[in-house]
C-alpha positions as CSV (number, residue, x, y, z in Angstrom):
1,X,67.9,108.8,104.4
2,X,66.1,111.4,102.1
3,X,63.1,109.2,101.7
4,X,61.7,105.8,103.2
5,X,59.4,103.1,100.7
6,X,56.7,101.5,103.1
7,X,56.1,98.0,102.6
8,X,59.8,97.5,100.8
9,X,61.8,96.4,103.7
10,X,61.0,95.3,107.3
11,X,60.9,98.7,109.6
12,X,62.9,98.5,112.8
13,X,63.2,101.0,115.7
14,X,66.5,101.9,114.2
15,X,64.8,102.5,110.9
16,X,62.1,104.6,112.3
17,X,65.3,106.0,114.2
18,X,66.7,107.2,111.0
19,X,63.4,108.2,109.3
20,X,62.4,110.8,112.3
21,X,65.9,112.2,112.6
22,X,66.3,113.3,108.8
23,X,62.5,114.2,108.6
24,X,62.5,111.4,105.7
25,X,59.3,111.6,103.3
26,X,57.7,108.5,103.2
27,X,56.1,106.8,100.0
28,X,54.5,103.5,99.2
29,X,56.7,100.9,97.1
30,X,54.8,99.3,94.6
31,X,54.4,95.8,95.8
32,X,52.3,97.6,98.7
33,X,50.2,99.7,96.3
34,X,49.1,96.3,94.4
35,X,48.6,94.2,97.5
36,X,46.0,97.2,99.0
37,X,44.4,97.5,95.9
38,X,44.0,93.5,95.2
39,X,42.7,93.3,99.1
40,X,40.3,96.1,98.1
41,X,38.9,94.5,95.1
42,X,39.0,91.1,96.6
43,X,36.1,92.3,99.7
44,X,34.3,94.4,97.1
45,X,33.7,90.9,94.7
46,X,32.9,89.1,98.3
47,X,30.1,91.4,99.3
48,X,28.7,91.7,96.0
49,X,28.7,87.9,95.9
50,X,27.1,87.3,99.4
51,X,24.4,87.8,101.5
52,X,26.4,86.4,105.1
53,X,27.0,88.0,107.8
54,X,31.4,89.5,107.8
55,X,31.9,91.5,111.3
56,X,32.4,94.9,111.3
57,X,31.7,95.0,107.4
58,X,28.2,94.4,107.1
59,X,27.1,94.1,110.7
60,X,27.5,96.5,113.5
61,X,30.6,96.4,116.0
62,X,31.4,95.3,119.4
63,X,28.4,93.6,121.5
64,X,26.1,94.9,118.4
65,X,27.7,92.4,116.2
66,X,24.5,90.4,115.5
67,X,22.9,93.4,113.8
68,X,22.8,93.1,110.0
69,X,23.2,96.0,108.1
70,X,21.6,97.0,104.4
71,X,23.9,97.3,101.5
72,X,23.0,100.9,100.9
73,X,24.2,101.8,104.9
74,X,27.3,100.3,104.7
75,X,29.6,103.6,103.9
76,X,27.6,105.5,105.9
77,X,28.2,102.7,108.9
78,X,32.1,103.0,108.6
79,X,31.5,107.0,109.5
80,X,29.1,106.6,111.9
81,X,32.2,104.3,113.3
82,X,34.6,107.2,113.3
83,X,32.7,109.8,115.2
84,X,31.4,107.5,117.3
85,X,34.3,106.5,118.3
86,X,36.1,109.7,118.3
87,X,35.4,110.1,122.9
88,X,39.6,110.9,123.7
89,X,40.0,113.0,126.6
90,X,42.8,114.2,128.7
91,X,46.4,115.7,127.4
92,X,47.0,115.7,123.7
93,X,49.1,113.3,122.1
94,X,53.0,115.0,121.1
95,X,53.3,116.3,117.6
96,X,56.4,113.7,117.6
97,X,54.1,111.1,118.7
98,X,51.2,111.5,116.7
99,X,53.5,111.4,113.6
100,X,54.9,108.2,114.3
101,X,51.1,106.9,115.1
102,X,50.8,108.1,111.2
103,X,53.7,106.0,109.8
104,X,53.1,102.5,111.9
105,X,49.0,102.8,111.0
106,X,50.5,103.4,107.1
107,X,52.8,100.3,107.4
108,X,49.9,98.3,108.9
109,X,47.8,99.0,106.3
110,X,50.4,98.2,103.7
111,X,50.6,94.6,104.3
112,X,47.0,94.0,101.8
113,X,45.2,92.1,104.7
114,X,42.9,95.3,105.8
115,X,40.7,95.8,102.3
116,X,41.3,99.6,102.8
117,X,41.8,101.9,99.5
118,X,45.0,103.2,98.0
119,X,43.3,106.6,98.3
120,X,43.0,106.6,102.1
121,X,46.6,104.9,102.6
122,X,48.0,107.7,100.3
123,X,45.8,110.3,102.3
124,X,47.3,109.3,105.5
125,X,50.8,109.8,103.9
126,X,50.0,113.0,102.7
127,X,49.6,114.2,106.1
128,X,52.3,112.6,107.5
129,X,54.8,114.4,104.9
130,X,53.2,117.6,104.9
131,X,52.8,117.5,108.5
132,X,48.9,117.5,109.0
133,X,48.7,116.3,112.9
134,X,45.6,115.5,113.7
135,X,45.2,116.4,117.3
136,X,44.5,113.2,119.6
137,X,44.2,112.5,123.3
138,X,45.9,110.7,125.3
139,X,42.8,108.7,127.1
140,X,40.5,106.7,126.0
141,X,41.3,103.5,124.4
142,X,41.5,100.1,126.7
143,X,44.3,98.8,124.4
144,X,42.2,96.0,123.8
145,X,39.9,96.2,120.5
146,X,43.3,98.4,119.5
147,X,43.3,102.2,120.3
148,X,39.6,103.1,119.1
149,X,39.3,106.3,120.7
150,X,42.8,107.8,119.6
151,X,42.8,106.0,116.2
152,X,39.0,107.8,115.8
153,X,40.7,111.3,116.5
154,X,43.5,110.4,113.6
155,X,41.0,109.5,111.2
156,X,38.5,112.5,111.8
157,X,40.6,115.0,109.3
158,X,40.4,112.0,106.5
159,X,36.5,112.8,106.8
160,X,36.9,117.0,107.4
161,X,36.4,116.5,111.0
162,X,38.2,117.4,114.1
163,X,41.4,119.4,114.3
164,X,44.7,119.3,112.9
165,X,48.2,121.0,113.5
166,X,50.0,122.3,110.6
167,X,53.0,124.5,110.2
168,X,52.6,127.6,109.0
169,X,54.7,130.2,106.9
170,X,58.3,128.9,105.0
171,X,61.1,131.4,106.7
172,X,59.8,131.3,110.3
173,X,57.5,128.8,110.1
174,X,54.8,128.0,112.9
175,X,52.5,125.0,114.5
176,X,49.0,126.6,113.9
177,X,46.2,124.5,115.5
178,X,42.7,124.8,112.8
179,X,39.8,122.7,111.3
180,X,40.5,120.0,109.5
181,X,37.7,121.1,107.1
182,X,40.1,124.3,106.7
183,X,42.9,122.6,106.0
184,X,41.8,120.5,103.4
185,X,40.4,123.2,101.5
186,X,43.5,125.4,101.8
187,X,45.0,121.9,100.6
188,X,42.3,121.5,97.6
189,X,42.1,118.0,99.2
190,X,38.5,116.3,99.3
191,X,36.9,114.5,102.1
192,X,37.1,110.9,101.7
193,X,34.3,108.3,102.0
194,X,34.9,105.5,103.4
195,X,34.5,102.3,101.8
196,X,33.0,98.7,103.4
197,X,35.9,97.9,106.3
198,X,38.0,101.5,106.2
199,X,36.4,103.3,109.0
200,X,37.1,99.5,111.1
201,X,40.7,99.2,109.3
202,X,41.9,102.7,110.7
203,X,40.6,102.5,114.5
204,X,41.4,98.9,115.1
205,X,45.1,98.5,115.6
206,X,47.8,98.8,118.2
207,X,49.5,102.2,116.7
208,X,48.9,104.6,119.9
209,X,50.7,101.8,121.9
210,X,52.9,100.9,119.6
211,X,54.0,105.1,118.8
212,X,54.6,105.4,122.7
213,X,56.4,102.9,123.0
214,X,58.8,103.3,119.5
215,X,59.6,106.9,120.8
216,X,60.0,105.9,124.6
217,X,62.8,102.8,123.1
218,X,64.7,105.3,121.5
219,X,64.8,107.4,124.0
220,X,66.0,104.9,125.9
221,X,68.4,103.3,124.4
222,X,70.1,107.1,124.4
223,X,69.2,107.5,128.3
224,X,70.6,103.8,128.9
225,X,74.3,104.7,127.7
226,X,74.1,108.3,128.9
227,X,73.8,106.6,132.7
228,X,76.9,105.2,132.3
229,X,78.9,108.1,131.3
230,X,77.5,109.8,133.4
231,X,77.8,107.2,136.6
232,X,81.3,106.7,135.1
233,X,81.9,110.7,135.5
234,X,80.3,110.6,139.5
235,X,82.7,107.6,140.1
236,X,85.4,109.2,139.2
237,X,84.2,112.3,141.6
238,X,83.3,109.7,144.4
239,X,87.5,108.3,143.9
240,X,86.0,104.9,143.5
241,X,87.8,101.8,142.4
242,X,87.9,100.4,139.1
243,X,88.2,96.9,139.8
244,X,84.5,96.2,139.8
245,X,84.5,96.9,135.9
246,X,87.4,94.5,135.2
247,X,86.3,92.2,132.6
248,X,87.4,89.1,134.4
249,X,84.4,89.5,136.6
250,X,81.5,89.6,134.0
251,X,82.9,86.9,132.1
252,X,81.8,85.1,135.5
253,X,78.3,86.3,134.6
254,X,78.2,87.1,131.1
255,X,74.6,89.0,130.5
256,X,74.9,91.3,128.0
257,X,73.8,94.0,129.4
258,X,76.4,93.8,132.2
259,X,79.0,93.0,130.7
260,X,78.3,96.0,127.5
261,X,78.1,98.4,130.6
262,X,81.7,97.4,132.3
263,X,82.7,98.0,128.7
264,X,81.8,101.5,128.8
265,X,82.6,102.7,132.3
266,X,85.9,101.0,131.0
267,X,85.8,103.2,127.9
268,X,85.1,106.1,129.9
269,X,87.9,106.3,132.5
270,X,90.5,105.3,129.7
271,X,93.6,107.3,130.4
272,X,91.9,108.7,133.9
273,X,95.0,109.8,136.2
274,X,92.2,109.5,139.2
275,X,92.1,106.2,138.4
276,X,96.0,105.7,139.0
277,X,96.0,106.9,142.3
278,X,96.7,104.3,145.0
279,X,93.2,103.3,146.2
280,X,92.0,105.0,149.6
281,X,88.7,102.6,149.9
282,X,88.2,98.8,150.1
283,X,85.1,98.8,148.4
284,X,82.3,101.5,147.3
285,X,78.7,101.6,147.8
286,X,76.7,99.5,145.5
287,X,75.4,101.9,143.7
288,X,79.4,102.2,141.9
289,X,80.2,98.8,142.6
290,X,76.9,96.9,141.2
291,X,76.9,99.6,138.3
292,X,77.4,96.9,135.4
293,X,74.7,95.0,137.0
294,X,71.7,97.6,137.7
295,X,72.2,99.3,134.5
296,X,73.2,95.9,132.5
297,X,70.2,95.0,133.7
298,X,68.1,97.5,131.8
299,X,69.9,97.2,129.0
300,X,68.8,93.7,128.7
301,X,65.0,94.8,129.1
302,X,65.4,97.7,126.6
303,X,66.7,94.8,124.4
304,X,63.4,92.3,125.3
305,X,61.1,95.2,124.9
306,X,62.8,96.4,121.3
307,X,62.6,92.6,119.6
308,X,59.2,92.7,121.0
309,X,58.0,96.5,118.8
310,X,60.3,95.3,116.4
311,X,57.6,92.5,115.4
312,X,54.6,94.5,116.0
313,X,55.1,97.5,113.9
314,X,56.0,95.1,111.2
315,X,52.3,93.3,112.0
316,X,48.9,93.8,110.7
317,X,46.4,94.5,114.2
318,X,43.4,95.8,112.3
319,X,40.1,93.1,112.5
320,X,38.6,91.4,110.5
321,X,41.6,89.9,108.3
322,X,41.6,89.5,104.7
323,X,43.5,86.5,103.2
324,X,42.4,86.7,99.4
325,X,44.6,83.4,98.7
326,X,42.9,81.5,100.8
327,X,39.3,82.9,100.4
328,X,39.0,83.7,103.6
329,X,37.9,87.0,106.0
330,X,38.8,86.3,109.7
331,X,37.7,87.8,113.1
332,X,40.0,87.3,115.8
333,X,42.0,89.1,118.2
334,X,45.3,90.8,116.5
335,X,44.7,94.1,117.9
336,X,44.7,93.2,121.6
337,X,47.2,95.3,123.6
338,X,48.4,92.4,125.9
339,X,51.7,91.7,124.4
340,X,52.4,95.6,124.3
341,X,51.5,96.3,127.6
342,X,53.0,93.9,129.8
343,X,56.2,95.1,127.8
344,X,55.4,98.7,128.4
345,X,55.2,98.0,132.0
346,X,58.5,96.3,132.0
347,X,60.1,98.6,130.1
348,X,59.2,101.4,132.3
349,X,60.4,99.7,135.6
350,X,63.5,99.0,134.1
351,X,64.2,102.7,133.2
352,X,62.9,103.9,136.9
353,X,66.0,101.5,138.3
354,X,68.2,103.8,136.1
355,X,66.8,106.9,137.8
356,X,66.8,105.0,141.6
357,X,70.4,103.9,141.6
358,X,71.4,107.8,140.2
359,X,69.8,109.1,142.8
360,X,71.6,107.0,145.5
361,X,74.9,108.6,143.2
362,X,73.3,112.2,143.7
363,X,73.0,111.3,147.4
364,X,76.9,110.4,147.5
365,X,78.6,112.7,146.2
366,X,76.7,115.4,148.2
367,X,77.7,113.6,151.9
368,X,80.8,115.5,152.4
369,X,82.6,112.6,152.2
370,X,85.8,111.3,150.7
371,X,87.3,114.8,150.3
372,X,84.4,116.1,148.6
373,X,82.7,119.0,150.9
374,X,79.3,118.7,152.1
375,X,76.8,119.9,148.9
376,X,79.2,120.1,146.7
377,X,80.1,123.9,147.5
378,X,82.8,125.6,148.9
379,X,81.7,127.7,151.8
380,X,79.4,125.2,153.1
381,X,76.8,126.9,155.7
382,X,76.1,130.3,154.1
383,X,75.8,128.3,151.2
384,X,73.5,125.2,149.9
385,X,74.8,124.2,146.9
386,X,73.4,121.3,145.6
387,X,71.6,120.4,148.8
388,X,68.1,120.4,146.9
389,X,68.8,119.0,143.7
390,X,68.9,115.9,145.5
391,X,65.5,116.2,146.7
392,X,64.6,117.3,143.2
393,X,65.8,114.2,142.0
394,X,64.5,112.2,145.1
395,X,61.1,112.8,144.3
396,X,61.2,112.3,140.2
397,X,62.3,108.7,141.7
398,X,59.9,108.8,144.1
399,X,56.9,109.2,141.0
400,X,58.3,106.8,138.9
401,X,58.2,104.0,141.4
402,X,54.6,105.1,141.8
403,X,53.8,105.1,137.9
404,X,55.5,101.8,137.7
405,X,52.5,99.7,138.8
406,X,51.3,97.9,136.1
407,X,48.4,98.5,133.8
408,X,48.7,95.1,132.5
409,X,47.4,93.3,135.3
410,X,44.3,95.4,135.0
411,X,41.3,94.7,133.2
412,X,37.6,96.2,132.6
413,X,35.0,94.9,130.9
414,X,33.6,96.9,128.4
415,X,30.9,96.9,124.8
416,X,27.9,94.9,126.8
417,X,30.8,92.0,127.8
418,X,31.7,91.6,124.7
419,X,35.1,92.6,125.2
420,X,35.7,91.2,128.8
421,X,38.9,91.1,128.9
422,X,41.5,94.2,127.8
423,X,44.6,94.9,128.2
424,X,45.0,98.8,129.4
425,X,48.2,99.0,127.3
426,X,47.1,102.6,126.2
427,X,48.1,103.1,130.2
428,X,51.0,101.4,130.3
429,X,51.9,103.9,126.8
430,X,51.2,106.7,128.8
431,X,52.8,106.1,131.9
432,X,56.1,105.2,129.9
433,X,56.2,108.5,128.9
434,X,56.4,110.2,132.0
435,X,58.9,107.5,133.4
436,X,61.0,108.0,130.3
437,X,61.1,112.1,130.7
438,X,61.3,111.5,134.4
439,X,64.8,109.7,133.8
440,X,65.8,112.2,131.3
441,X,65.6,115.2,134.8
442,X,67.2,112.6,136.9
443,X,70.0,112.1,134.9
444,X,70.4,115.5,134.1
445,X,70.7,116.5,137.6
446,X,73.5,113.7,138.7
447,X,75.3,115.2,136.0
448,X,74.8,118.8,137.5
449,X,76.2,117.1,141.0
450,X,79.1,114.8,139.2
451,X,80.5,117.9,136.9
452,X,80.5,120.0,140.6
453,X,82.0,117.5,142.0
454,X,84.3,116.2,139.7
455,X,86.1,120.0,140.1
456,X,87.7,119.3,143.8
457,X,89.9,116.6,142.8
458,X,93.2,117.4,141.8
459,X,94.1,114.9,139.2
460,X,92.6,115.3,135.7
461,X,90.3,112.8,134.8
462,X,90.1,110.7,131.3
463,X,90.6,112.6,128.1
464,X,86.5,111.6,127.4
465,X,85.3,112.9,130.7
466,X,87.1,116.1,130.6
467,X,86.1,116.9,126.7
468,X,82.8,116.2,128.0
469,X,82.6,118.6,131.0
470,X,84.6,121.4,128.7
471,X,81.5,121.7,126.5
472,X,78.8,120.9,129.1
473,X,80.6,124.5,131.0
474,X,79.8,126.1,128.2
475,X,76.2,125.6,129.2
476,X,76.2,125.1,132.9
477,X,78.7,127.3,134.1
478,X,80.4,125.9,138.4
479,X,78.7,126.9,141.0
480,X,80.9,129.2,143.6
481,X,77.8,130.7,144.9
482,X,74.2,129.8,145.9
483,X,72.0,130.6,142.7
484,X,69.2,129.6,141.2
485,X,69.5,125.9,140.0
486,X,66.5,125.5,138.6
487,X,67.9,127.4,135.1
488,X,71.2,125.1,135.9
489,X,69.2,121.6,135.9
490,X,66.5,122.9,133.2
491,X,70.5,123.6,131.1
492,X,71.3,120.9,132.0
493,X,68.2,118.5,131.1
494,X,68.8,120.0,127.7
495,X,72.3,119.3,126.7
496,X,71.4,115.8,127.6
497,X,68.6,116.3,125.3
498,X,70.7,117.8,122.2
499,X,73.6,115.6,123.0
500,X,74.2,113.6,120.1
501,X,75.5,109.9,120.5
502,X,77.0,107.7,118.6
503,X,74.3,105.3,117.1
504,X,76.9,102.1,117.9
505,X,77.3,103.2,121.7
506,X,73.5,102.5,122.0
């Protein structure tokens, strides 16, 4: 995909997917262009026309609703909005991040229901294709009256405020942090001024939320099948049984999840002479028996949580509405966070039982038992091995059980009690995040232990698994000797993170 037309089609994580991984340019089709500049021209006519009160337009915002504002003010009240509003604090936002934050507020604004200019939509694009970043912070929005603080931040360059991130130089090129008011004169690009509604239209919305959680799906939906080839590789190691993946059984139970993950651990040991030994064991721990279930089971939530962002970056979240068919502008509630943040919080516990139940793996195959010597090393005693990896690992779990307690069963009130009830999805964004990177090291480090240990057996594995060890060697090279394994799991996190899978495996 060379280039993506907002507003043409419906956008889907696997769109956005796609659009990221080419480093698509992104344009507006021209049924989008005419319904932004019809909305436009529709508010325009309605102010001109009318003396009464329209929130956020010609009164002030929040608890200071009730305060009318002159005609002559009201450009100068949409920038007063921005800076105002521009308070984030904390760690800055990923480049990756704040790029996607671009797109979904683009699409948002496409729909016509927002009364923004062409000019500003097409500004916004601009930066997103010639990679202007504005820098934004992770905290503080509420997720409630959408993400006002880091929506401000994004907006600030539009007006030749704040800072921005651009890349610098054509052979070599590199991220240089400046002023946006430097950048858009290096760009010959002129500040915009907002018109009635823009300034409201750009930091009402549910883009931080919805950015976070967009990248933390797709990362997931990678990290989801990578724990079963993985698992599959340390259940091979462990000489475990196949019988739990036998398809018989999950027909018995037929989530989707389950029974797609059965299919791959089945996948996986195709071919496996390991697997035709005469079973030593009766059963195995649940943590290679109940694989299918544990990780079908977050499979099933990555599926929930996708359908879910797949509606809301295809929704309008800004406030007021404008419905120029129906001659009506309507205040309500579209860009509170609560839908996205009880699924960010569910999303994230579901990816911290991936990194649990590999860590109970880690703890395995490190026992000494079943053949395997204790750590995973030959000489024992003068040497470690992998001893510590598992307390590396032991301890990501250990944090993501602790970042899993909700943000959506918080609230705050904030704006005089106006706003009394919000939804802290911004948190629950955040959070994700970690949880999501967190798995990523986890995973990474059973991999470390299953490759190790995966070397004592004497029968050659499947024809996948051992293609799939060949070219992680070439990275992480056995370990005959104590070393340093920090390099080996920091290797290691990285294949994982270059390792390219096949789009219909996830």
């Amino acid at each position: 995909m060379k280039s993506y037309k907002v507003g043409e089609n419906i956008l889907s994580i696997e769109i956005i997917n796609e659009i990221i991984s080419n480093n698509s340019k992104i344009s507006l089709s021209s049924i989008a262009k005419k319904r932004i500049k019809s909305s436009q021209v529709y508010l325009n006519k309605k102010i001109n026309n009318s003396d009464d009160p329209i929130y956020g337009i010609n009164t002030g915002f929040g608890s200071l609703y009730n305060q009318k504002i002159s005609s002559k003010d009201l450009s100068q009240l949409q920038y007063n909005l921005v800076v105002s509003h521009a308070c984030g604090v904390g760690d800055e936002v990923p480049s990756n991040i704040v790029r996607l934050i671009l797109l979904l507020k683009i699409q948002s604004l496409s729909y016509g229901n927002s009364a923004v200019s062409l000019k500003t939509v097409e500004r916004l694009m601009d930066m997103y294709n010639k990679e202007i970043l504005p820098v934004i912070y992770e905290q503080g929005s509420l997720g409630a009256s959408g993400d006002l603080a880091p929506l401000a931040h994004m907006s600030l360059p539009l007006l030749g405020l704040g800072e921005v991130d651009v890349l610098i130089g054509s052979k070599n090129p590199q991220i240089k942090r400046i002023k946006a008011s430097r950048a858009l004169k290096d760009l010959k690009w002129n500040t915009l001024e907002l018109g009635p509604k823009e300034g409201l239209a750009l930091l009402n919305g549910t883009q931080f939320m919805s950015a976070y959680g967009t990248y933390a799906l797709i990362k997931a939906k990678k990290l989801s099948y990578l724990a079963d080839v993985i698992a599959g590789i340390s259940l091979e190691a462990f000489d475990c049984r196949n019988d739990p993946f036998d398809k018989l059984i999950h027909n018995l139970r037929p989530h989707k999840g389950q029974i797609i993950t059965a299919k791959n651990i089945r996948d996986i040991l195709k071919g496996s002479e390991i697997q035709k030994r005469k079973d030593k064991h009766v059963q195995d721990p649940y943590s290679f028996r109940c694989i299918p279930q544990v990780h079908g089971a977050s499979k099933d939530v990555i599926a929930h949580v996708e359908s879910i962002f797949n509606t809301e970056i295809n929704s309008v979240t800004d406030n007021p509405n404008i419905f120029q068919n129906e001659n009506k502008i309507i205040s309500g509630g579209n860009f509170h966070g609560q839908t996205l943040a009880m699924a960010l919080d569910y999303l994230a516990i579901a990816l911290s039982e991936l990194g649990s139940i590999s860590e109970r793996r880690i703890f395995k195959l490190i026992s000494g038992e079943r053949d395997l010597p204790p750590f995973l090393i030959a000489n024992p005693g003068l040497n470690s091995g992998m001893m510590i990896t598992q307390y590396t690992a032991a301890s990501i779990v250990s944090q993501n059980k602790q970042l899993c307690t909700p943000s959506s069963v918080d609230s705050i009130v904030s704006s005089n009690g106006q706003e009394d009830h919000v939804s802290m999805g911004a948190n629950s964004a955040t959070k994700l995040l970690k949880v999501v990177d967190n798995l990523e090291k986890i995973l990474a480090i059973e991999l470390l232990n299953a490759a190790q240990a995966i070397s004592f057996r004497k029968e050659s594995s499947s024809e996948f698994i051992q293609n799939l060890i060949d070219v992680y060697r070439r990275d992480v090279k056995y370990l005959s000797k104590d070393r340093v394994l920090q390099n080996d799991i920091e290797k290691s996190i990285e294949f994982l993170r270059n390792l390219e899978v096949d789009k219909e495996l996830i």
